[in-house]
C-alpha positions in Angstrom: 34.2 37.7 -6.7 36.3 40.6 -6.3 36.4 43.8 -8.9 40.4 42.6 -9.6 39.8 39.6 -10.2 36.5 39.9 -12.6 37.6 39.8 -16.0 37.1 43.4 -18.0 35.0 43.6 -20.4 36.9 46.3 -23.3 35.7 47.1 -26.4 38.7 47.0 -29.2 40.1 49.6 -29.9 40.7 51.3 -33.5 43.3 53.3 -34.9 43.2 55.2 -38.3 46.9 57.0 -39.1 47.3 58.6 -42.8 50.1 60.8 -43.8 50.0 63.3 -46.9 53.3 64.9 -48.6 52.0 67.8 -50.0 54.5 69.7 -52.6 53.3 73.1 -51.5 55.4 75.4 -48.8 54.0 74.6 -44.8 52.2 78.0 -45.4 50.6 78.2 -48.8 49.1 74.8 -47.3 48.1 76.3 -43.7 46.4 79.4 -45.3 44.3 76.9 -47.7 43.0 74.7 -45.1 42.4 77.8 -42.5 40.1 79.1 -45.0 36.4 78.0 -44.2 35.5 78.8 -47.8 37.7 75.9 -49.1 35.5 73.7 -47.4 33.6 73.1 -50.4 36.4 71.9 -51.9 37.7 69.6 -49.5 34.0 68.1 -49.0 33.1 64.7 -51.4 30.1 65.3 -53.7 28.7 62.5 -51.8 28.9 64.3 -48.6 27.5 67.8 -49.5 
């Protein structure tokens, strides 16, 4: 049998999309999450 005509095996594929409105200006919100020290804050209890 030919590569063409062999049937391809895939694996699915995922996608995960979320979208946010934050009430903050574009750079009050840029400054906070550019700021390694916020990490912390961003990190679940679960996860630290």
């Amino acid at each position: 049998m030919s590569d063409f005509a062999r049937p391809q095996l895939m694996r699915p594929r995922y996608r995960l999309q979320r979208e946010q409105r934050l009430a903050r200006p574009v750079d009050e919100v840029f400054a906070f999450f550019a700021d390694a020290a916020n990490l912390e804050r961003l990190t679940p209890a679960t996860r630290r």
